[in-house]
C-alpha positions, 0 to 999 in steps of 0.5 A, spaced: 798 150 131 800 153 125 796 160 124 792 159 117 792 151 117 787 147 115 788 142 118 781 139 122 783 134 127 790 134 131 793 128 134 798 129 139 800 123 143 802 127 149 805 134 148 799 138 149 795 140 154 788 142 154 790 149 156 794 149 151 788 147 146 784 153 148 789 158 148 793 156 142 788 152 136 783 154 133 777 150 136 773 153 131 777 149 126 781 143 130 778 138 134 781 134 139 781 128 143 785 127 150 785 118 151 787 117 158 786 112 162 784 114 169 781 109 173 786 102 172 791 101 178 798 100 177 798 093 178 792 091 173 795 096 167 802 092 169 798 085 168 795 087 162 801 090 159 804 083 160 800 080 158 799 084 151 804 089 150 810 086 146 814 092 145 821 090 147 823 098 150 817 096 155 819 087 156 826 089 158 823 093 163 822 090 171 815 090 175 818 096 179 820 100 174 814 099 170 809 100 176 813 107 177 813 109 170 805 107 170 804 111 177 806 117 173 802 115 167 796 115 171 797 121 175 798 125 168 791 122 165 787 124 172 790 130 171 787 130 163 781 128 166 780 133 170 781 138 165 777 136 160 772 136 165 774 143 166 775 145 158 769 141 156 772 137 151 772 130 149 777 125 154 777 117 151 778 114 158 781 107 155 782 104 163 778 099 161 776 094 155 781 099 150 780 095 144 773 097 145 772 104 147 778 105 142 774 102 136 767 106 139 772 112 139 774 111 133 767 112 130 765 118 134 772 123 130 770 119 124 763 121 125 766 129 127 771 128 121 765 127 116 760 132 119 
């Protein structure tokens, strides 16, 4: 978000908004990628993270305190649908077969970083 910068695509885990994309970057010069997932219920993302995620800050965690954060998580990605859908820029839903989408992903930046 610097005046001036270089830099061709940005990375941003969660601070920034699309709103803020089209009021404070250079979209001439920065592409960006919004990654949600919007579709999953709480329920399911909670068996898939029990399932794969080992991180410890999410093991100590009860069903209940993580289905709460994960309601919220959901809310937060439908509403960056939403307004990708409305700024007409990319939004990767990973709700289902994220390592696949995320690998196909992958090859859609790679392709704008080289184009």
């Amino acid at each position: 978000m610097i005046e001036g910068e270089e830099q061709l695509l940005l990375l941003d885990t969660y601070h920034l908004v699309p709103e803020d994309y089209i009021k404070f970057i250079n979209t001439d010069k920065c592409a960006i990628f919004f990654v949600g997932y919007p579709d999953i219920s709480p329920q399911e993302k909670l068996k898939e993270m029990r399932t794969f995620d080992k991180r410890e800050e999410n093991r100590i965690l009860t069903d209940d305190e993580l289905l709460e954060n994960l309601k919220k998580k959901i809310d937060e990605s439908n509403y960056l649908e939403r307004e990708c859908k409305k700024y007409h820029l990319p939004f990767i839903n990973t709700s289902y077969e994220r390592d696949k989408v995320i690998n196909d992903s992958i090859d859609e930046i790679s392709n704008y970083i080289l184009n």
